[in-house]
MDTraj code that builds the backbone (N, CA, C; nanometers):
import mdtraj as md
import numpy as np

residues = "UNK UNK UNK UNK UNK UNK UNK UNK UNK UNK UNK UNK UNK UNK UNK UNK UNK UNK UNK UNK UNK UNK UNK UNK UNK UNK UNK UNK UNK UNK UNK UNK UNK UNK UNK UNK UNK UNK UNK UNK UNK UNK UNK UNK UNK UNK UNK UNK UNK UNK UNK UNK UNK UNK UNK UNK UNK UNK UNK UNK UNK UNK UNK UNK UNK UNK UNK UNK UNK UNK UNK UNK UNK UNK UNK UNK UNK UNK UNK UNK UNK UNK UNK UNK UNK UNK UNK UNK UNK UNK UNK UNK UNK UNK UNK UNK UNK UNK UNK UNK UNK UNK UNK UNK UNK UNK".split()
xyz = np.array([
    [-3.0581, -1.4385, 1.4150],
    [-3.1286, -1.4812, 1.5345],
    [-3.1155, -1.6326, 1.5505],
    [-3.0619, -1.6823, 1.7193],
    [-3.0403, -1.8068, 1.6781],
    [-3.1889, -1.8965, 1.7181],
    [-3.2133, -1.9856, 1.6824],
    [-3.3480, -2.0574, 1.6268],
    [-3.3490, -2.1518, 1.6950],
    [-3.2322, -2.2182, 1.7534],
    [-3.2079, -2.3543, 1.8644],
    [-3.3034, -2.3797, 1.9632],
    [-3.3855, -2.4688, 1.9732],
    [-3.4523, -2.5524, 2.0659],
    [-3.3789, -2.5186, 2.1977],
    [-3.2816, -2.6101, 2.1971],
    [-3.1499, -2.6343, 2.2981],
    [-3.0164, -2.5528, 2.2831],
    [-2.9581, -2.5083, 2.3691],
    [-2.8760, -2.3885, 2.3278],
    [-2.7276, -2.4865, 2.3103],
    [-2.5915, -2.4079, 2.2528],
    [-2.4658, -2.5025, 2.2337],
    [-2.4342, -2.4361, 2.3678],
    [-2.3120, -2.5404, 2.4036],
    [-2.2565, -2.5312, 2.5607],
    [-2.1278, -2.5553, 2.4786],
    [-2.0062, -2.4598, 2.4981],
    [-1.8340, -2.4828, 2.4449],
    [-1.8086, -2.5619, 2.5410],
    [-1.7335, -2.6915, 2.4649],
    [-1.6764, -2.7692, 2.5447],
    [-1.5237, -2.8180, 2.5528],
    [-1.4347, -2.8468, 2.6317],
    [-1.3001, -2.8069, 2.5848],
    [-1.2673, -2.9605, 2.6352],
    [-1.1665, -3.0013, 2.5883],
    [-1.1192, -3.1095, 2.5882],
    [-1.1356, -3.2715, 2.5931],
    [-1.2842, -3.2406, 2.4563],
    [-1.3345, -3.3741, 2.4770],
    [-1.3683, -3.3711, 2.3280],
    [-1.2895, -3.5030, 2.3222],
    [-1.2563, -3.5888, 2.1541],
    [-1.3122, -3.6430, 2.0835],
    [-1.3056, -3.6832, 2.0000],
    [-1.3986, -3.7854, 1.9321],
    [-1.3538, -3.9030, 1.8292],
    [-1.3870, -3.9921, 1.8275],
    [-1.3724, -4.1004, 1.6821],
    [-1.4981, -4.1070, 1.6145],
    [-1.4466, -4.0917, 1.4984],
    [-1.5969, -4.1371, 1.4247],
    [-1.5590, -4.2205, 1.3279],
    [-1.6619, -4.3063, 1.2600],
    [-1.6657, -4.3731, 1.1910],
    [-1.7913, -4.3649, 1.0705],
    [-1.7567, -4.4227, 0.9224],
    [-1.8939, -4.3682, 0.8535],
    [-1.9419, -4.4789, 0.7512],
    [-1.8819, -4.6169, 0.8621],
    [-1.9073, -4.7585, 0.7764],
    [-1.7926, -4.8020, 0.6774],
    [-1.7468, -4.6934, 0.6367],
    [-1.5984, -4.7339, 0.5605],
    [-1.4724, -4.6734, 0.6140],
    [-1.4758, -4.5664, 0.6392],
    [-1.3578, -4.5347, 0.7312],
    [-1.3416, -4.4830, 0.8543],
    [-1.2865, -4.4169, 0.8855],
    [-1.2780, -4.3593, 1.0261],
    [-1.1638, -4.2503, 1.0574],
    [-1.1646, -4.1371, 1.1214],
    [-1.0925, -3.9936, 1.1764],
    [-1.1383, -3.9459, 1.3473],
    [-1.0536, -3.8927, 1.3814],
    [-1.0633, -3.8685, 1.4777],
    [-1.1009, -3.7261, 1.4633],
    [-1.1002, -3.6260, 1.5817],
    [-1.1217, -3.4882, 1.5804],
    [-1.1698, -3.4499, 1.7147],
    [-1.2225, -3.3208, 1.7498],
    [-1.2489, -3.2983, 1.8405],
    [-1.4031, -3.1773, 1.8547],
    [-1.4609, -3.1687, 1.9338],
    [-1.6073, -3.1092, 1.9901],
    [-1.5805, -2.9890, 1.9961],
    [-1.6323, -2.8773, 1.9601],
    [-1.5938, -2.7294, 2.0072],
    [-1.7788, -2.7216, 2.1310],
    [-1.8779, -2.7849, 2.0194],
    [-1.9885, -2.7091, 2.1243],
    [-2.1019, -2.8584, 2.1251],
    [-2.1656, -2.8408, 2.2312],
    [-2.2664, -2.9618, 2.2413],
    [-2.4164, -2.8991, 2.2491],
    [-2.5007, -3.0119, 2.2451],
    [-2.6215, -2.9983, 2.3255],
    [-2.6813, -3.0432, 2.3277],
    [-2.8232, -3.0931, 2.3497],
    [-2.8802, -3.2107, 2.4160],
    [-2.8999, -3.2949, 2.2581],
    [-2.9320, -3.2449, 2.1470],
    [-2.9308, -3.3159, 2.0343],
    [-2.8187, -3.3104, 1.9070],
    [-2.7295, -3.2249, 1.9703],
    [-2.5906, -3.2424, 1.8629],
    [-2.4679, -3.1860, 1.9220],
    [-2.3744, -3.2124, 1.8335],
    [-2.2302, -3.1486, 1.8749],
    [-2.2074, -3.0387, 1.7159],
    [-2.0471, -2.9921, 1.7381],
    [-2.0058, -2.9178, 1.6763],
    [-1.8744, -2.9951, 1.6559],
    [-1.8716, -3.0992, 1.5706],
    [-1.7047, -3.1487, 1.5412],
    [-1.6318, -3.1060, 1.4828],
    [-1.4706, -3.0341, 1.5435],
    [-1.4127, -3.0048, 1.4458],
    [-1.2655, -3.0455, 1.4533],
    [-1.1844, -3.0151, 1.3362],
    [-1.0419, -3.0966, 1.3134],
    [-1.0548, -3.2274, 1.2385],
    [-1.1606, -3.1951, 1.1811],
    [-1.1841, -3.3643, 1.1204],
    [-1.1356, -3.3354, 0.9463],
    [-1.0587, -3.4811, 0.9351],
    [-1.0311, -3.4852, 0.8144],
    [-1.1382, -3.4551, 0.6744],
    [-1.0445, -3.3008, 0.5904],
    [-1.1797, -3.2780, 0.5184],
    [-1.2530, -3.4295, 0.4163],
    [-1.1161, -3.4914, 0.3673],
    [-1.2158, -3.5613, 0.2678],
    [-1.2806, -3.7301, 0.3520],
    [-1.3391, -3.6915, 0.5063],
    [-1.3983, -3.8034, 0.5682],
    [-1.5144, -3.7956, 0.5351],
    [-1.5645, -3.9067, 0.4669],
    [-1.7685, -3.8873, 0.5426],
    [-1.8012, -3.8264, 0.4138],
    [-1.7346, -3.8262, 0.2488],
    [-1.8529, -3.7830, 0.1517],
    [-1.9267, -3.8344, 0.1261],
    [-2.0703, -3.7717, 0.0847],
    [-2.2045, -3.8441, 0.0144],
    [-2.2088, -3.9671, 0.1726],
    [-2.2052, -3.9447, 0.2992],
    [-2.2385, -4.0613, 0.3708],
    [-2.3647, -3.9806, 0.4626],
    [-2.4682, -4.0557, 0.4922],
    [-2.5752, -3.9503, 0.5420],
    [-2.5662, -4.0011, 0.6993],
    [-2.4860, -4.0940, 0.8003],
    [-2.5095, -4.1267, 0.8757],
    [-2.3222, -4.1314, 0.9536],
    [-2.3154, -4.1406, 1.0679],
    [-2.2173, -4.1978, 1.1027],
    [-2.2041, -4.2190, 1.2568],
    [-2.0872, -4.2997, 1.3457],
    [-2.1313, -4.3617, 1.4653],
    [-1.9975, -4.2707, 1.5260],
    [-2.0961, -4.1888, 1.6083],
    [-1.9588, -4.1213, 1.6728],
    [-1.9180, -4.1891, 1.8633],
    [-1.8445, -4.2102, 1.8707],
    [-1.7700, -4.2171, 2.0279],
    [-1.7311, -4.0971, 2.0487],
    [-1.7911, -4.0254, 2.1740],
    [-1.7618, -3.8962, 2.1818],
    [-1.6744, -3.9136, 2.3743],
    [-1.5334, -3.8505, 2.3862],
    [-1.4668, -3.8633, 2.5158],
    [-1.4528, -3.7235, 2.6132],
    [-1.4978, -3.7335, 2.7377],
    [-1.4376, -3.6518, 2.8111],
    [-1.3840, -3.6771, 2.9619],
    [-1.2640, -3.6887, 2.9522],
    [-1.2324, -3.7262, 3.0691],
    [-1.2405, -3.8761, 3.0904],
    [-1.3296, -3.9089, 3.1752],
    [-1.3517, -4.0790, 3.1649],
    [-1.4709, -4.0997, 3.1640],
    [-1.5733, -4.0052, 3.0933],
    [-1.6822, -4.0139, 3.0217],
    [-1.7062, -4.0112, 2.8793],
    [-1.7813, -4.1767, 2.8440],
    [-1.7596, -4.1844, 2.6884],
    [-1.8924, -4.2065, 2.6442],
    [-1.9299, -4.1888, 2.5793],
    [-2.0540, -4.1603, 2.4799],
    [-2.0327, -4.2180, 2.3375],
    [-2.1852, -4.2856, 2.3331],
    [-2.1624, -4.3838, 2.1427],
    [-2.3064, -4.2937, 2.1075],
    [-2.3044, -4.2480, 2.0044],
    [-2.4564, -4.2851, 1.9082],
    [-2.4383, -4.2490, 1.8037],
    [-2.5394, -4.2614, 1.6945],
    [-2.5399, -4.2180, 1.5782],
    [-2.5879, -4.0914, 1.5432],
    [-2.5246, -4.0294, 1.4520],
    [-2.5349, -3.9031, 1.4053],
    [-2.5821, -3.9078, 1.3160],
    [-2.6266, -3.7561, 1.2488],
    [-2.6736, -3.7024, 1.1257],
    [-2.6395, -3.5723, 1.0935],
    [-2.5381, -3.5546, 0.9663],
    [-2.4795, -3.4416, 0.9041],
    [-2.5822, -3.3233, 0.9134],
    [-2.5422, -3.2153, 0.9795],
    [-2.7054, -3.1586, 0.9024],
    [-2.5929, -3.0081, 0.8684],
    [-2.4789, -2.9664, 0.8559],
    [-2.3949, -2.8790, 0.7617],
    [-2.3000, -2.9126, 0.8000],
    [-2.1869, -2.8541, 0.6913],
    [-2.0165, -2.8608, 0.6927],
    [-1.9743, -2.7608, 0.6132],
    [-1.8500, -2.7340, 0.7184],
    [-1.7630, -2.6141, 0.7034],
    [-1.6628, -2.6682, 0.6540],
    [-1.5728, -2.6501, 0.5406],
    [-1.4377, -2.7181, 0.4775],
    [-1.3206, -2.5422, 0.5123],
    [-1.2113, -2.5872, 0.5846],
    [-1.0891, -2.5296, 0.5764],
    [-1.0092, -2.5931, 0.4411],
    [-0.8804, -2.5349, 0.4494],
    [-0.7911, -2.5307, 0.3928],
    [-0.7020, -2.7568, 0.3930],
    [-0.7700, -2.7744, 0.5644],
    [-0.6921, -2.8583, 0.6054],
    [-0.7892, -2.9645, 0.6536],
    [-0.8912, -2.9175, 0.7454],
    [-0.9766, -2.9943, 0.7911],
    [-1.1111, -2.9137, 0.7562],
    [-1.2414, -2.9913, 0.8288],
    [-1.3332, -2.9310, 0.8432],
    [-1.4255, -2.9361, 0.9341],
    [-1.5071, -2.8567, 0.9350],
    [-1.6252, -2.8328, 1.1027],
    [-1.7766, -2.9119, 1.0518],
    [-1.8040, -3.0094, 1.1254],
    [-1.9211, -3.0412, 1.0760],
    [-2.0429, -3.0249, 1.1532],
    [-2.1619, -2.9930, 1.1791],
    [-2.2684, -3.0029, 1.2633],
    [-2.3582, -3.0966, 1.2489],
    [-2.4190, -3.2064, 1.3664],
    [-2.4360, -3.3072, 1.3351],
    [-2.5303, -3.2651, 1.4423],
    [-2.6618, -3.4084, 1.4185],
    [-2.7680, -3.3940, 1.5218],
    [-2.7747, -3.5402, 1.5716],
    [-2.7719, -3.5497, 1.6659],
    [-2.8429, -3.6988, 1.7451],
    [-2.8864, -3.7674, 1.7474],
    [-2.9331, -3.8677, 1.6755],
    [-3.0421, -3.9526, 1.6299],
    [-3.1345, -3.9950, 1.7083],
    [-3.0497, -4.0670, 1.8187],
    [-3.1186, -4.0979, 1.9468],
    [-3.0442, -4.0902, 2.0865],
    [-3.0091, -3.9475, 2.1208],
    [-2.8916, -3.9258, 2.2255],
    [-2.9778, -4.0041, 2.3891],
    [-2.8347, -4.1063, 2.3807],
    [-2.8762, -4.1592, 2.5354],
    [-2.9075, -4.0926, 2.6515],
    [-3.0022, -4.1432, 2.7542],
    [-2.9986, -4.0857, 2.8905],
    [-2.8865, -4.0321, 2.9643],
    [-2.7618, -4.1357, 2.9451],
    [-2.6598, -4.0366, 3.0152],
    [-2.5495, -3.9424, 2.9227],
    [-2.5896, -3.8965, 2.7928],
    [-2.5346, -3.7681, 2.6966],
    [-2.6569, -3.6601, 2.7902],
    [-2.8049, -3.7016, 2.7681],
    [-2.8873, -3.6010, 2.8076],
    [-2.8403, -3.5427, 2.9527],
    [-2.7965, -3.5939, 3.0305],
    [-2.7962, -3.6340, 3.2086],
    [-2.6636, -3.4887, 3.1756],
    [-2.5186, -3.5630, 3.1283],
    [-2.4367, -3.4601, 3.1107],
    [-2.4333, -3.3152, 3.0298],
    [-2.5317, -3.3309, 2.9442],
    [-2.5766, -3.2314, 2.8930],
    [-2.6052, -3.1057, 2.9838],
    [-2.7426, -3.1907, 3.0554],
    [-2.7749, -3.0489, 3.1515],
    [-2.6990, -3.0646, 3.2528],
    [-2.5738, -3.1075, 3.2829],
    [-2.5678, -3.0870, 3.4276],
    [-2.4040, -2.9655, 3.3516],
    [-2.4068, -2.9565, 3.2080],
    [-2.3050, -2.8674, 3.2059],
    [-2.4189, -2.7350, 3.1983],
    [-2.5559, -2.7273, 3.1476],
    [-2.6295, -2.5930, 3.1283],
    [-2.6298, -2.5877, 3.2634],
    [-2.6413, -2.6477, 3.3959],
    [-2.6695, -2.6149, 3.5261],
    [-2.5188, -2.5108, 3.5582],
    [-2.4029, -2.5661, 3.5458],
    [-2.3090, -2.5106, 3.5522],
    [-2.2773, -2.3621, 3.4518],
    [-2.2869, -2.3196, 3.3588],
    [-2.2980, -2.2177, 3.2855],
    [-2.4164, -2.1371, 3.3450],
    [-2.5026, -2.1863, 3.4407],
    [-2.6477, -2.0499, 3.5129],
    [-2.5638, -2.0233, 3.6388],
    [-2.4599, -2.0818, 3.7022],
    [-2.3755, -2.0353, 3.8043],
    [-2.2992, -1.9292, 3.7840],
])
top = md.Topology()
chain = top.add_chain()
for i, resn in enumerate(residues, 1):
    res = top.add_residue(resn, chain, resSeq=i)
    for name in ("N", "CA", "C"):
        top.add_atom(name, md.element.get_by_symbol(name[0]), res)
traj = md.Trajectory(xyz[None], top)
């Protein structure tokens, strides 16, 4: 049963950089929502033992900064899927947020 406050919205073709104070990988979003994403393609050995990191999140010619928080990770073979929560997601992540749940009730 899923337990989410805020539900995930799949999102397709919007990227990401992150950074975790010492290094940095790129990757990409499978799902969002008003307090986290779903990053995946990210290099597995990015981000160990780091409890924080600053993601730039892209879509289109909408870009988004804030800080994250690990809260699980999935390791492949190659990369891995991480789920992260929001620390303090800006007015305009929230703004695009719902205006993709408005679009998914159509």
């Amino acid at each position: 049963m899923e337990k989410r406050k805020h539900p995930r919205i799949p999102v397709h073709g919007m990227s990401i950089d992150v950074s975790d104070g010492i290094g940095c990988c790129s990757g990409d979003v499978r799902d969002v929502s008003r307090v986290g994403l779903c990053l995946v393609d990210m290099a597995k050995r990015f981000g160990k033992n780091i409890d924080a990191y600053t993601v730039v999140a892209s879509s289109g010619e909408k870009y988004f900064k804030f800080r994250v928080r690990p809260r699980w990770e999935r390791a492949g073979r190659l990369s891995k899927r991480v789920g992260v929560e929001i620390e303090e997601a800006p007015w305009q992540w929230t703004e695009y947020v719902m205006s993709l749940e408005a679009q998914q009730r159509l």
